[in-house]
C-alpha positions in Angstrom: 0.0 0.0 0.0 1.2 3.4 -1.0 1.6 6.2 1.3 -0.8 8.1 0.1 -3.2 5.6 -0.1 -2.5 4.9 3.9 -2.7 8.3 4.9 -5.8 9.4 3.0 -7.7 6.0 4.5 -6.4 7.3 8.4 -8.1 10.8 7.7 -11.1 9.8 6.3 -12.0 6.5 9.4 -14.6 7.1 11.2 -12.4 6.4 14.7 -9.9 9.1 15.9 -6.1 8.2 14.8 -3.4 9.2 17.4 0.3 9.1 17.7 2.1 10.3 21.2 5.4 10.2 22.4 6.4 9.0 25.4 5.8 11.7 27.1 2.1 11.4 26.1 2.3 14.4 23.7 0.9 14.2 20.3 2.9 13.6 17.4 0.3 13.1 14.8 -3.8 13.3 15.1 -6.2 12.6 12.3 -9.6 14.9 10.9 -12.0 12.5 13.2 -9.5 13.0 16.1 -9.8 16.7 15.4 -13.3 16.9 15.6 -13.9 14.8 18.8 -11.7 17.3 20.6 -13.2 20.1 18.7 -9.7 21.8 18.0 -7.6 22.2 14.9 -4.8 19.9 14.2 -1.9 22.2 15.3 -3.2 23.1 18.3 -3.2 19.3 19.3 0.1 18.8 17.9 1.8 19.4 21.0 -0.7 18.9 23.4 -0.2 16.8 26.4 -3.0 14.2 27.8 -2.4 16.2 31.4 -3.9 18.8 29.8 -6.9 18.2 28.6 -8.0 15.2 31.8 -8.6 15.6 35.6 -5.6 14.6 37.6 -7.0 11.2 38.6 -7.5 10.5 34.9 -3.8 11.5 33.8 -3.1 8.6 36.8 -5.0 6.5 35.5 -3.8 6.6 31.7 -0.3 7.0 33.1 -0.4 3.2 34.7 -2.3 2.2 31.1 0.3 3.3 29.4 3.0 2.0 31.2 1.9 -1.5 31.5 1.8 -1.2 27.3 5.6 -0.3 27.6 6.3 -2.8 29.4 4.4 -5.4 28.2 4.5 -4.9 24.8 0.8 -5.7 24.9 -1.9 -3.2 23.4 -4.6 -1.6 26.1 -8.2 -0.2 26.2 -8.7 2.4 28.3 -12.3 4.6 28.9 -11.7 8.0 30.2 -13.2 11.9 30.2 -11.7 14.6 28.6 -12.8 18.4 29.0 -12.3 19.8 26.2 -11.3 23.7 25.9 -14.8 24.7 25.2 -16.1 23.6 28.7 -17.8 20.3 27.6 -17.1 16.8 28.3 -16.7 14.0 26.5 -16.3 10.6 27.6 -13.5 8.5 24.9 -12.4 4.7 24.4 -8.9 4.6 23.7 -7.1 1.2 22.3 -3.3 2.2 22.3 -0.7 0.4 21.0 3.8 0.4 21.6 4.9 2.5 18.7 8.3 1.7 17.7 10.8 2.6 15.2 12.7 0.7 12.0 15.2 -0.6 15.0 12.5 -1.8 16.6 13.5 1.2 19.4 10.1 2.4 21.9 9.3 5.7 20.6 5.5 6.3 21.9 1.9 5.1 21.2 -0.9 5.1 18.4 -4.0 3.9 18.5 -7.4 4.6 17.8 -10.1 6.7 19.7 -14.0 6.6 20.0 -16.2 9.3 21.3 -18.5 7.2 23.3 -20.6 9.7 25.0 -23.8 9.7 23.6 -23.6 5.5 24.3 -22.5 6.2 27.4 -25.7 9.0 28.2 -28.0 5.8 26.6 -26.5 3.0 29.0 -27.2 5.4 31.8 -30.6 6.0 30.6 -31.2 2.7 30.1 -29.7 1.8 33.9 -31.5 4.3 35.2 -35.2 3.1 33.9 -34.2 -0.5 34.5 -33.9 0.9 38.0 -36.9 2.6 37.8 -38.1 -0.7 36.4 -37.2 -3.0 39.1 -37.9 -0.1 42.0 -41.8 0.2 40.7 -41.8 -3.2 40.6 -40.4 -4.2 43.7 -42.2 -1.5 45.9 -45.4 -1.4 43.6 -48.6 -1.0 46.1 -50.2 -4.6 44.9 -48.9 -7.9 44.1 -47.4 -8.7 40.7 -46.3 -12.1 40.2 -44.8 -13.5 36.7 -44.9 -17.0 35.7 -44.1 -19.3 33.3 -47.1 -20.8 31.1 -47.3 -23.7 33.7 -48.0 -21.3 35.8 -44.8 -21.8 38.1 -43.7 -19.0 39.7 -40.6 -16.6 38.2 -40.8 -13.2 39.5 -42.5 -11.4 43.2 -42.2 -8.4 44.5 -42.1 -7.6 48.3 -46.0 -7.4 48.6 -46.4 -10.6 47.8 -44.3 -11.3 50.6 -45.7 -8.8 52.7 -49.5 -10.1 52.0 -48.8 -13.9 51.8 -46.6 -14.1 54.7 -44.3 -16.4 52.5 -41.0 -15.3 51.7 -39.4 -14.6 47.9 -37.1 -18.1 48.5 -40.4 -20.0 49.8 -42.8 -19.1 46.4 -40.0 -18.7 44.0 -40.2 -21.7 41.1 -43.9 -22.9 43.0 -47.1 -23.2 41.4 -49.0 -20.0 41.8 -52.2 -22.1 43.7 -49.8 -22.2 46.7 -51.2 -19.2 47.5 -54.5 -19.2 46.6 -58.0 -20.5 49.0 -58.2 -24.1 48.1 -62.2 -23.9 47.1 -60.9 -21.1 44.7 -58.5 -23.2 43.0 -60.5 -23.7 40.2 -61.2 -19.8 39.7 -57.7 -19.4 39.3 -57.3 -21.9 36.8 -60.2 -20.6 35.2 -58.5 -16.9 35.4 -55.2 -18.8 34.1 -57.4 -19.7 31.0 -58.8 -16.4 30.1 -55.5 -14.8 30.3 -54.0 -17.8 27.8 -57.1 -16.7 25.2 -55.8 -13.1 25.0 -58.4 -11.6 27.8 -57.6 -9.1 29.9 -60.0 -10.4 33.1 -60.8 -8.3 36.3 -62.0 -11.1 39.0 -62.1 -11.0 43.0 -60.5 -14.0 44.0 -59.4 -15.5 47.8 -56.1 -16.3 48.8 -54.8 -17.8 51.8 -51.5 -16.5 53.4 -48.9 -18.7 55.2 -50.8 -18.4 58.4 -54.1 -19.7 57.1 -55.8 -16.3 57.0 -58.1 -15.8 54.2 -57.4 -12.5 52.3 -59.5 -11.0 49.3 -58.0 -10.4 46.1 -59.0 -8.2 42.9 -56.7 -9.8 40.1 -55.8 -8.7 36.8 -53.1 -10.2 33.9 -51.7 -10.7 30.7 -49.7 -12.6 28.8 -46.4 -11.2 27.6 -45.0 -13.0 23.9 -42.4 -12.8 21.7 -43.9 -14.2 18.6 -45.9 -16.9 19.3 -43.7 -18.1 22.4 -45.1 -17.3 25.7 -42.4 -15.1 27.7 -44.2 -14.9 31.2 -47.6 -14.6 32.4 -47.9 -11.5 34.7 -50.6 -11.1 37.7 -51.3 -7.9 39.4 -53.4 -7.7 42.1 -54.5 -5.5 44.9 -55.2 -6.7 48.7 -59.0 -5.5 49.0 -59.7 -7.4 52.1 -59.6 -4.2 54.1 -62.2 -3.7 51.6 -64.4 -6.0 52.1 -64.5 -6.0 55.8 -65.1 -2.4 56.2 -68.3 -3.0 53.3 -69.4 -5.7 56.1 -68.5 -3.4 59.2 -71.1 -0.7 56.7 -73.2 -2.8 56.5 -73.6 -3.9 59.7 -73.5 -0.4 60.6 -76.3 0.5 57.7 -78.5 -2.3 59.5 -77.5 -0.9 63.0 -78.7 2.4 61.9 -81.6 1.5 60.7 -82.5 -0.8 62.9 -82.2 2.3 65.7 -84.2 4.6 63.2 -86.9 2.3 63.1 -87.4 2.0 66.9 -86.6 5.3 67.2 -89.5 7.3 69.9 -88.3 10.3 68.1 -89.6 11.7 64.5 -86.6 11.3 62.1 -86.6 12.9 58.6 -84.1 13.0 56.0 -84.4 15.0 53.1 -82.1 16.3 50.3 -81.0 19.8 49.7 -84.5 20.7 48.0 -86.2 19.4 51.3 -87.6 16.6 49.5 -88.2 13.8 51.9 -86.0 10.6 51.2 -86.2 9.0 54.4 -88.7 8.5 57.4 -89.4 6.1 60.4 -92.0 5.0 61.5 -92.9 7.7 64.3 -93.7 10.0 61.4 -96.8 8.0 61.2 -97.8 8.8 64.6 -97.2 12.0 64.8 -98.3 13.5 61.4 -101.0 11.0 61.3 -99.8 10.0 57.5 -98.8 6.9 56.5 -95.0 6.4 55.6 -95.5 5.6 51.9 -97.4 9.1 51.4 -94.1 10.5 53.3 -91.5 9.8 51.1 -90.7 11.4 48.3 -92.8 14.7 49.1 -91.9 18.2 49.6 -91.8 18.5 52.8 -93.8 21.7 53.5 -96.9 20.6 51.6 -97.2 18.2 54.7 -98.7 20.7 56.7 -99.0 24.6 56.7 -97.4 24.8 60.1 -94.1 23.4 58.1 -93.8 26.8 55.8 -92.5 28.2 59.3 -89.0 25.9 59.1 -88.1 27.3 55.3 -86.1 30.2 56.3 -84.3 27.8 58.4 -83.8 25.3 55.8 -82.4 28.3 53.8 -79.9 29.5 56.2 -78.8 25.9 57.1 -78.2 24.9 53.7 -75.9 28.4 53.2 -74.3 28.5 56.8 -73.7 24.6 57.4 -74.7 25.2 60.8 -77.8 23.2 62.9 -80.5 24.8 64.4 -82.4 24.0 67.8 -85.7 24.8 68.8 -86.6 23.7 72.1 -90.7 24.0 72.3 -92.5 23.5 68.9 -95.8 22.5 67.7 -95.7 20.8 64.4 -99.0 20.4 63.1 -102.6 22.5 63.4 -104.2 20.4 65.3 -101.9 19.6 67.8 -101.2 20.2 71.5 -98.0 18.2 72.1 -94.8 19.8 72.4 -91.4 19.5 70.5 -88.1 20.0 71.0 -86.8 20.1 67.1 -83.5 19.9 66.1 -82.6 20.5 62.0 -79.2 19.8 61.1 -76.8 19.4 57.8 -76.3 16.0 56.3 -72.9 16.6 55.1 -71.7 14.9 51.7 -68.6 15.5 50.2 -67.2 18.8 50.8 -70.8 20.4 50.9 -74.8 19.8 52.4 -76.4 17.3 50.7 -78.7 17.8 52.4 -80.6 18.0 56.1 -82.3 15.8 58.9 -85.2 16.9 60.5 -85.3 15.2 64.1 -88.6 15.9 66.3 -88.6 15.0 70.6 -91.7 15.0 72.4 -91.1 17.1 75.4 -94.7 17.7 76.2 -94.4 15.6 79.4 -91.4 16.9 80.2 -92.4 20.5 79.6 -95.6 20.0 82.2 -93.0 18.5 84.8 -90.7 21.2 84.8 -93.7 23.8 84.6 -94.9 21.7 88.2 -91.6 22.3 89.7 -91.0 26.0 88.5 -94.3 26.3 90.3 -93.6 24.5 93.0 -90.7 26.2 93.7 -92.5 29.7 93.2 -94.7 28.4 95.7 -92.2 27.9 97.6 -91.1 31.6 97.3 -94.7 32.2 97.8 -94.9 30.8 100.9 -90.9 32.3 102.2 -92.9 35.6 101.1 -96.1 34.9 103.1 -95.5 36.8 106.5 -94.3 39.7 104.6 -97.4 39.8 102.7 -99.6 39.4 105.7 -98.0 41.8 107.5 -98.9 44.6 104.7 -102.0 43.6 104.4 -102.9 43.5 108.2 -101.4 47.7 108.1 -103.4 47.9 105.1 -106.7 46.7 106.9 -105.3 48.7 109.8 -105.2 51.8 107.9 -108.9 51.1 106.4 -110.5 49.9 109.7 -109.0 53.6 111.5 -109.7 55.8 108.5 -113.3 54.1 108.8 -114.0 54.4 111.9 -112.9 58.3 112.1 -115.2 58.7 108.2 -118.1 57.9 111.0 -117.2 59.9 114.3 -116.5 63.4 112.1 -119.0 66.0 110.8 -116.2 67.9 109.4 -116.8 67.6 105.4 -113.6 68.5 104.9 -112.1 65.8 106.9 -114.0 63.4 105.4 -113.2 64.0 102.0 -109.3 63.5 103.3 -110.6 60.1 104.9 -112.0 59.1 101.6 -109.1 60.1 99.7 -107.2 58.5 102.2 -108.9 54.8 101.8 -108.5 55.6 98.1 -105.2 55.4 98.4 -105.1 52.3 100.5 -107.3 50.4 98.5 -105.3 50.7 95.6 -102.1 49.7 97.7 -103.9 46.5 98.8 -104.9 46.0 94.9 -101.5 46.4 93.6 -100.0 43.8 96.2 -103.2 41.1 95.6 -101.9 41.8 91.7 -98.0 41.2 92.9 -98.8 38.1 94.6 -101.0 36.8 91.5 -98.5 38.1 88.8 -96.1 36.0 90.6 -98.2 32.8 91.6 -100.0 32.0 88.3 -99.3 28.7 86.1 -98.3 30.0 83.0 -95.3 28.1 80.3 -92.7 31.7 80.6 -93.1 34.0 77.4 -90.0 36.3 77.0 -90.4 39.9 76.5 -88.2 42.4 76.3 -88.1 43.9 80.2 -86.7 47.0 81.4 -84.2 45.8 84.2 -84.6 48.6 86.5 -88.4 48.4 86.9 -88.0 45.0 87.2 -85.3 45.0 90.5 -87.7 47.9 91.5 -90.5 45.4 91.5 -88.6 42.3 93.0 -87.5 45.0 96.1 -90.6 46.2 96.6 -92.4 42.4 97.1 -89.1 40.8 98.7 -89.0 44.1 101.6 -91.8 42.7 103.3 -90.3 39.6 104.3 -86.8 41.1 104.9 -86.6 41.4 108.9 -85.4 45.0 110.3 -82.0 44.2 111.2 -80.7 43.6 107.0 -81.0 46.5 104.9 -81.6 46.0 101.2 -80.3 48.2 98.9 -81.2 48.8 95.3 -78.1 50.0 93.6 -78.2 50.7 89.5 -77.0 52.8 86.9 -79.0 55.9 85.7 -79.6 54.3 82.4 -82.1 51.6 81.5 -81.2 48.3 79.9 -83.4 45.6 78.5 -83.0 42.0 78.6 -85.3 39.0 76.7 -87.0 36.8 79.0 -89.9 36.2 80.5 -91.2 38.5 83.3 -92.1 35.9 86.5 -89.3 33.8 85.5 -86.8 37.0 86.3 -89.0 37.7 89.1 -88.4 34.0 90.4 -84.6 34.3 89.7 -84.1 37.7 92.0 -86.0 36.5 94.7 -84.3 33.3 94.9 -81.2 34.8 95.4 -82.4 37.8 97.8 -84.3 35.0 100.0 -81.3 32.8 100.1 -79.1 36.2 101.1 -81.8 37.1 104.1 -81.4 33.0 105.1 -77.6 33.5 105.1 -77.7 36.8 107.2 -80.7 35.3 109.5 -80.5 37.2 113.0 -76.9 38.7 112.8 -76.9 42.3 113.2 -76.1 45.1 110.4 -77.1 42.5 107.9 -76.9 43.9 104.0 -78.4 42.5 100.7 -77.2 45.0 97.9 -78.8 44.7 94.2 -76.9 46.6 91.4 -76.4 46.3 87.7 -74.7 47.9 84.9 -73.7 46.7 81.3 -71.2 44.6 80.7 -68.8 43.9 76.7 -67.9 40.0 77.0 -65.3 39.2 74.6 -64.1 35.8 74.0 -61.6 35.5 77.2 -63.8 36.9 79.2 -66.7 34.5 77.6 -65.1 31.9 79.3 -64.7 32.7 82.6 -68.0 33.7 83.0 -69.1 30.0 81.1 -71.4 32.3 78.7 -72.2 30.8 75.2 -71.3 33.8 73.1 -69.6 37.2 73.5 -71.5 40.2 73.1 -72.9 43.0 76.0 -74.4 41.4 78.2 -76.2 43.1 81.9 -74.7 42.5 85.2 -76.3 42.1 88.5 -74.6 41.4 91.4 -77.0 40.3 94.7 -74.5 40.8 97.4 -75.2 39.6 101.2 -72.8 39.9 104.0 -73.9 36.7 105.4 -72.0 33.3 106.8 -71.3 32.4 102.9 -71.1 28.9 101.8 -68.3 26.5 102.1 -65.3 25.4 99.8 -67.3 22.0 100.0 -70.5 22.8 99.2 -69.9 25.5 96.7 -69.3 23.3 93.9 -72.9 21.4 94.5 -74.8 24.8 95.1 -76.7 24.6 91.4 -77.4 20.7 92.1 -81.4 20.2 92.0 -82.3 19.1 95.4 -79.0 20.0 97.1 -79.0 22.6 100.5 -77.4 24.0 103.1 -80.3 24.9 104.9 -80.8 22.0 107.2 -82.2 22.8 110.5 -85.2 25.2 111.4 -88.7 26.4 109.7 -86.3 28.0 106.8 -85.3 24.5 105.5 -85.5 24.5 101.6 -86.2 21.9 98.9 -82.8 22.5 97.1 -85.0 23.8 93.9 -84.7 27.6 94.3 -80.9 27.6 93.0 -81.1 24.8 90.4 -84.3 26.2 88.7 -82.9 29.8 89.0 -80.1 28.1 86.9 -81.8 26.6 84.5 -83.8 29.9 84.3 -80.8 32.1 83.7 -79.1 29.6 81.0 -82.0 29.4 79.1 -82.3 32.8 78.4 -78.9 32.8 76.7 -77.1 33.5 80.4 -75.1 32.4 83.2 -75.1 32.6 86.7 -71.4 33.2 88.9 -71.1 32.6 92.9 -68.0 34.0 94.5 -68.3 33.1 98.2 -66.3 33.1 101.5 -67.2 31.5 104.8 -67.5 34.2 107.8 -68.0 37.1 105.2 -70.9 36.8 102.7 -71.6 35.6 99.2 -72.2 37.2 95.3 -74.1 35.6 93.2 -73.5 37.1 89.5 -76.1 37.4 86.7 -75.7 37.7 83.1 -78.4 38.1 80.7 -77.8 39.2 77.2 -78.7 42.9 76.1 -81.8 42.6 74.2 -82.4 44.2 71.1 -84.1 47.4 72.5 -80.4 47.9 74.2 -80.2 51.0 76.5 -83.1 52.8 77.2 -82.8 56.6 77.5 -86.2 58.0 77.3 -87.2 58.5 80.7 -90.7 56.5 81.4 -94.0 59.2 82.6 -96.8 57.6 84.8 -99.3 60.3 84.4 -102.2 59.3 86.5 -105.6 60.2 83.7 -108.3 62.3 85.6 -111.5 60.0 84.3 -114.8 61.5 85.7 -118.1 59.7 85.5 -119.5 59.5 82.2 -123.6 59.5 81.5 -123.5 60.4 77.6 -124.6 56.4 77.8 -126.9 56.1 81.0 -130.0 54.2 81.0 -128.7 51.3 79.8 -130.1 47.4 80.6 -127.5 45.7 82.3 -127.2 42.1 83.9 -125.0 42.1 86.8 -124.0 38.7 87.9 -122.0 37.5 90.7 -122.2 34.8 93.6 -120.7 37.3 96.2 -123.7 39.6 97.9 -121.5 42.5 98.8 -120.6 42.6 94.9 -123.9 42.4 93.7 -125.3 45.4 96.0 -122.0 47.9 95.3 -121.9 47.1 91.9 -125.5 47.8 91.3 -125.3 51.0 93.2 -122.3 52.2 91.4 -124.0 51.3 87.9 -127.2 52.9 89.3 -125.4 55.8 90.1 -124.4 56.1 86.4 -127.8 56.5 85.2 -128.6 52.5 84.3 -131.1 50.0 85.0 -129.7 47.0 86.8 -131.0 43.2 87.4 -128.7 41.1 89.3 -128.4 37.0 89.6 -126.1 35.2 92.0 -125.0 32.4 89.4 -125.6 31.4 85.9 -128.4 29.4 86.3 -130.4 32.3 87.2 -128.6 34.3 84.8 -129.8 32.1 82.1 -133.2 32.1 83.3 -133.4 36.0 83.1 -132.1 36.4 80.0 -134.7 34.2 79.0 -138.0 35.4 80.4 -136.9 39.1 80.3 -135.9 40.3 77.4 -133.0 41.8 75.6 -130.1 43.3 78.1 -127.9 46.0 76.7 -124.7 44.3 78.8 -124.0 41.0 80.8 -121.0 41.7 83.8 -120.5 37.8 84.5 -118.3 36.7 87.1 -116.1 33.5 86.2 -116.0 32.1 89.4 -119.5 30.8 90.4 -121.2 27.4 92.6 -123.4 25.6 90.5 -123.0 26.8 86.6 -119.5 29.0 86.1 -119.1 31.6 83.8 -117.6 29.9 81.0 -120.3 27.2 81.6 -123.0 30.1 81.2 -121.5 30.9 78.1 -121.5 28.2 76.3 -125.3 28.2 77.3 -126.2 31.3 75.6 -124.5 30.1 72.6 -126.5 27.2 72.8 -129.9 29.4 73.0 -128.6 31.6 70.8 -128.6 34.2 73.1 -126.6 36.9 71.7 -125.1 40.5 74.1 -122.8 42.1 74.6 -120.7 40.4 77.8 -118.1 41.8 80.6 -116.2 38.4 82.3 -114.9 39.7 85.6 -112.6 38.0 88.0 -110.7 38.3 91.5 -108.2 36.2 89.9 -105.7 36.7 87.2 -107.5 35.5 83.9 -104.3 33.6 83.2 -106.1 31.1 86.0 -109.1 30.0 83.4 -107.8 27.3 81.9 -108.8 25.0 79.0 -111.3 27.8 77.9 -110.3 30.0 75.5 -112.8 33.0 76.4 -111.2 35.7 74.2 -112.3 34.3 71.5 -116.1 33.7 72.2 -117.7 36.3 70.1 -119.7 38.2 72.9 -117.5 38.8 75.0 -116.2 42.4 75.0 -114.0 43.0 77.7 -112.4 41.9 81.1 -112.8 43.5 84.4 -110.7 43.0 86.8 -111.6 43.0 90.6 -111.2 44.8 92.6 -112.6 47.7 90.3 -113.7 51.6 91.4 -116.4 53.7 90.2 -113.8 55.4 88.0 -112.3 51.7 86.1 -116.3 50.9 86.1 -117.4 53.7 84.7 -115.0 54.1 82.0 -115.3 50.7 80.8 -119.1 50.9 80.7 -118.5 53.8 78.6 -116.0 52.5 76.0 -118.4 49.5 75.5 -121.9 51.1 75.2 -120.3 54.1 73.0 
C-alpha cells in the first residue's frame, strides 16, 4: 500500500487516529481526532493528555500506558476529557507500543472513539431498569410472573408482605400455593382467560402462610415474543380491608336503621330541595300520615305549620350550621310539644342535604312547669308573712280611717278620709296583683323587660319579708337596659337569690343585701370565665349579702337540684330555688357566677344578654288620667251577675249611680233564666268564678240558646287562671274587668263599650 493511499484512508475512518510520544504528547492526530476534541490539528500537535483530563484520569492513563511499555501488549482504556470549550466528552482509547525501524520504543498510536452519547444511553437505560425493578419491587399490589405452567418466576415484596411467605419459599412454586383451596378452580379458570388473550378483572381468595383468608382483585396478561409465551404477569391489589369495612357498613347501615326504626323520636331525611328521602315509623304517629305518602314529598306541603321551618332550611343549607328549637308544635291540630333539632347532612365537601329530628317534650315540659311552680310556691310561701304583714297595716289603715269617716262632721275631713282609703285600697290591689302576677301557672313568654323596673319590682315584694336588722339596697345605673326573657321567670330568679341572702344573714346584726347592675362587653376571654355561650354585651347584676357564705365543699354542689345548706329550722328549703334559677338564667342565653367566702358573705352574679331594644334613655312618665263619671250612655239594661252579695249590691249602686237599669243574679243558672224570660239586656258583667254553673259554663249556654249581648267576664283572679277555655275568642264577650274595680275603672269601661 502506497503512502498516500494509507494516509488518506487514516483521515477519512470514522475512529480518531493518534500518535504520542512517550511523554504522552501528540505527534500526529487525524480529521475525526480533530473533531472529537473540537480543536484544529496544530493546536493538538503538542498537546499533552495532562492537559486536557482531571488529575486522577492523567493517573490513571499514566499506569495504562506503562503496562503497554512494558508489556508490549496493546490496552483499552475509557476516560473523560474536558475539552477547551467547557464540555465533556467521555473517549475509548485502544493504544498500541509505537516503535521505530530498529524496533526502538518511541511512543503510542491507537485509535479513539467518542463514546458519550452510548455512554448517556446505557445510563438511561440503567436508570429506567432501576426505575423498572424499583416500581416493581415496591409497587402497592402484588405482581407475580410466571411461566405458562404457571410456576412462579418473579415477586415483589407485597407478595411477601400479604402472603406471609418469603421470595425463596414461592420462588419456582405453582401460583395455587397461594390461593383458598375452594378457589382453585377460579384461578385456573383466570389462568385460561389470560391464555385466550383476555384481559379479566376477577375478585379472587387467597390464603396466606398463616391460614388467613385474604380477598383479592386480580388482573393479567400474557407477555409473547412471537408466538412463544415469555411470562404470564398477575397484578393484584389486597381489597380485604375492603371488604370487611363493606361488612363493618353494613352492619353499621342495619344498626342504623334498625335504631331509626325503633326510634320514639320523629326522624326525617331530606335532600338539599327538602324533598323527603327517608322517614321512620314515628312519622306515622305523629303527622297522622302513613309512611309511603311520606317519602318522596316536599316537605312543607305536609302541613301549613311546616312553611314556618323554610327560612331555616335556607340559612342551614348556606351557613352549614344546625338549628335548635326547644318548644314547637308541628302540626294544626296539635297540643303536644317538641323540642326540634334541623341539622346538615354533610356529603362530600358540601350539604347534601338536612335531617329533620322531632322530641316530644310535652311531658317533660308539664314537669318542669310543676316544679318551677312549686318552687315559686315555695317563694310564695318564704314571702307569706311579709305579705300578711302589709296587708294587716293595710286593713289597719282602712279599719281607722273608717272608723274616724263615721265619728267626724267635718266635710272636709272626710273627703281626706275618703281620699285617704282611696289610696289604700289601691295599695292592697297592687299587692293582691303582685302576689298573682307571681303565683299563676303560666309556660314563661320572653319579652323584652326594662331591668330597673324590674329589680324595682322584686324590692318592693321581697322588703316585706326582709326582717329589720338587713338592709336591702337597690343599687343601679341611671340608664335603662333591657333583657329578653320572661317576666315571672326573672322575678323568680331575683327572689331566689335575695331569700337565700336574708337566710344567710338570718338574726346577725347590720345584715346587707345590695342589688346593682350595669352593662357589661364580653369578649371571648372573658366569655369563658363567665361560662357564657357567646360574646357580646351582656347586663350585670350582682345580689351581694354579707352573710356566713357557703363552704369550699358545698360550693361546687350549690346549682345541684335538690342539694341545701339549709338543714335545720322552719327555713329548711327543697334544694330547687338555686337549680331552677339556673336553669332559668341559662335558658335565656345567660349564666349565673357565685363568688363566696365562709365568715363574710356571698355574690351571686347574673348575666343576661342585652336585648335588642339595648339601652333605654327616654325617661318613662306615669301620668295618672283624671276620668270622671261619664252619662253620655246612661239608661242602659244591664245584667249584673255575681255569687258574692256584697258585689252584687256595690256594683248595682255604682252602675245605678251612672244613670242604668240593673237586674242582678247570683249564678248562671239564674242568669240564664233572666235572659230568658226578660228580654234583651244592653250588657251582661258575668263573674267567672261561680257554685253551680260558672261563667264559661253560662256561656256556652247562651251560645246554645242563641242568646246573643254584649258580655263583661270579671274576676278576682288573674285571667291567666281560666284554663282550658279559650274565652277571648267567644264572640260576645267584650271585655275583662278585673276585681277589685272603682267607680272610675267601672265607669269608663261601661262607657267605652256602650259608645
Amino acid at each position: 500500500m502506497d503512502t498516500d493511499r494509507f494516509a488518506s484512508i487514516i483521515e477519512n475512518m470514522q475512529e480518531g487516529y493518534y500518535e504520542i510520544d512517550l511523554e504522552g504528547t501528540f505527534t500526529f492526530v487525524n480529521n475525526t481526532l480533530c473533531r472529537i476534541a473540537k480543536l484544529p490539528r496544530e493546536e493538538l500537535i503538542g498537546l499533552n493528555f495532562r492537559e486536557y483530563v482531571s488529575e486522577d484520569t492523567a493517573k490513571m492513563l499514566f499506569e495504562t500506558f506503562n503496562k503497554i511499555y512494558r508489556t508490549g501488549e496493546p490496552g483499552n482504556v475509557e476516560y473523560e476529557i474536558t475539552r477547551r470549550d467547557g464540555s465533556k466528552a467521555i473517549i475509548f482509547n485502544s493504544a498500541s507500543l509505537l516503535k521505530d525501524k530498529t524496533g526502538r520504543r518511541i511512543g503510542f498510536y491507537g485509535l479513539t472513539i467518542d463514546i458519550t452519547t452510548r455512554k448517556e444511553m446505557e445510563e438511561r437505560l440503567r436508570q429506567s431498569q432501576e426505575r423498572f425493578e424499583a416500581l416493581f419491587e415496591n409497587a402497592n399490589e402484588m405482581i407475580i410472573t410466571t411461566d405458562e405452567n404457571g410456576y412462579i418466576l418473579r415477586l415483589n415484596k407485597k407478595v411477601e408482605e400479604i402472603s406471609g411467605y418469603s421470595r425463596e419459599e414461592l420462588l419456582g412454586e405453582s401460583i395455587l400455593k397461594i390461593a383458598y383451596p375452594e378457589d382453585r378452580k377460579e384461578y385456573i379458570s383466570f389462568w385460561n382467560e389470560l391464555l385466550d388473550g383476555k384481559r379479566p378483572l376477577k375478585e379472587l381468595r387467597g390464603m396466606t402462610k398463616a391460614g388467613k383468608v385474604c380477598y383479592l382483585l386480580a388482573s393479567g396478561g400474557v407477555i409473547k415474543k412471537g408466538d412463544k409465551i415469555l411470562e404470564i404477569q398477575y397484578n393484584a391489589h389486597d381489597i380485604t380491608y375492603m371488604k370487611e369495612a363493606t361488612k363493618t357498613i353494613d352492619e353499621l347501615r342495619e344498626r342504623l336503621k334498625s335504631i331509626i326504626e325503633s326510634s320514639p323520636n320523629l326522624i326525617m331525611c331530606l335532600d338539599r330541595f327538602a324533598k323527603i328521602v327517608l322517614v321512620n315509623p314515628v312519622c306515622e304517629k305523629i303527622l297522622n300520615r302513613p309512611k309511603a305518602s311520606l317519602v318522596g314529598k316536599d316537605f312543607f306541603s305536609i302541613d301549613p305549620f311546616m312553611e314556618r321551618y323554610r327560612k331555616y332550611f335556607e340559612n342551614i343549607l348556606e351557613e352549614n350550621k344546625p338549628v335548635i328549637l326547644p318548644e314547637e308544635t308541628l302540626t294544626r291540630n296539635s297540643n303536644r310539644v317538641f323540642s326540634i333539632n334541623i341539622y346538615p347532612l354533610a356529603l362530600g365537601d358540601g350539604v347534601g342535604g338536612i335531617v329533620f329530628t322531632a322530641v316530644d317534650v310535652t311531658d317533660k315540659k308539664h314537669m318542669e312547669l310543676q316544679l318551677l311552680h312549686a318552687q315559686k310556691m315555695e317563694t310564695i310561701g318564704e314571702l307569706s308573712s311579709g305579705f300578711a304583714h302589709d296587708l294587716n297595716n293595710i286593713l289597719t289603715g282602712i279599719v281607722g280611717n273608717l272608723s274616724m269617716l263615721r265619728l267626724t262632721d267635718d266635710s272636709e275631713k272626710k273627703e281626706q278620709y275618703l281620699d285617704t282609703l282611696d289610696n289604700i285600697t289601691e295599695r292592697a290591689k297592687n299587692l293582691v296583683q303582685q302576689i298573682l302576677a307571681f303565683s299563676k301557672k303560666h309556660d314563661g313568654k320572653p319579652e323584652n323587660l326594662l331591668i330597673n323596673k324590674a329589680i324595682d319590682e322584686v324590692v318592693s315584694i321581697a322588703a316585706k319579708s326582709i326582717p329589720k336588722n338587713i338592709e336591702l339596697k337597690n343599687k343601679g345605673e341611671s340608664n335603662k337596659y333591657s333583657v329578653y326573657i320572661d317576666h315571672t321567670q326573672l322575678t323568680q330568679v331575683l327572689l331566689n337569690l335575695i331569700i337565700n341572702a336574708r337566710d344567710a344573714i338570718g338574726s346577725s346584726q347590720g345584715g346587707k343585701i345590695t342589688i346593682a347592675y350595669s352593662k357589661v362587653y364580653v369578649d371571648a376571654d372573658s366569655r369563658r370565665r363567665y361560662l357564657l355561650p357567646s360574646d357580646g354585651t351582656f347586663v350585670k347584676i350582682d345580689v351581694t349579702d354579707n352573710g356566713c357564705g357557703i363552704s369550699k365543699e358545698a360550693l361546687p354542689k350549690i346549682f345541684d337540684p335538690f342539694f341545701t345548706t339549709k338543714t335545720k329550722g322552719p327555713n329548711k328549703g327543697t334544694g330547687l330555688g338555686l337549680s331552677i334559677t339556673y336553669n332559668i338564667v341559662k335558658n335565656a342565653g345567660g349564666s349565673i357566677i357565685v363568688y363566696s367566702e365562709e365568715g363574710v358573705g356571698t355574690r351571686f352574679t347574673v348575666f343576661l344578654p342585652l336585648s335588642r331594644l339595648g339601652e333605654v334613655r327616654i325617661e318613662e312618665t306615669n301620668v295618672k288620667a283624671k276620668v270622671r263619671i261619664r252619662s253620655r250612655n246612661s239608661g242602659k239594661k244591664i245584667l249584673l251577675v255575681d255569687d258574692e252579695d256584697m258585689i252584687r249590691e256595690i256594683g248595682k249602686e255604682m252602675l245605678e249611680t251612672m244613670g242604668h237599669r240593673v237586674i242582678t243574679a247570683e249564678n248562671g243558672k239564674q242568669c240564664l233564666e233572666i235572659l230568658k224570660n226578660n228580654g234583651d239586656f244592653d250588657l251582661v258583667i258575668l263573674d267567672m268564678i261561680m257554685p253551680g254553673l260558672d261563667g264559661p259554663h253560662t256561656l256556652e249556654e247562651m251560645e246554645k240558646h242563641n242568646i246573643n249581648t254584649k258580655v263583661v267576664i270579671s274576676s278576682g283572679f288573674s285571667f291567666e287562671h281560666e284554663e282550658n277555655v279559650d274565652l277571648v275568642k267567644n264572640p260576645m264577650v267584650v271585655a275583662r274587668l278585673n276585681k277589685p274595680f272603682n267607680m272610675v275603672e267601672l265607669s269608663s269601661l261601661i262607657e267605652d263599650i256602650l259608645s
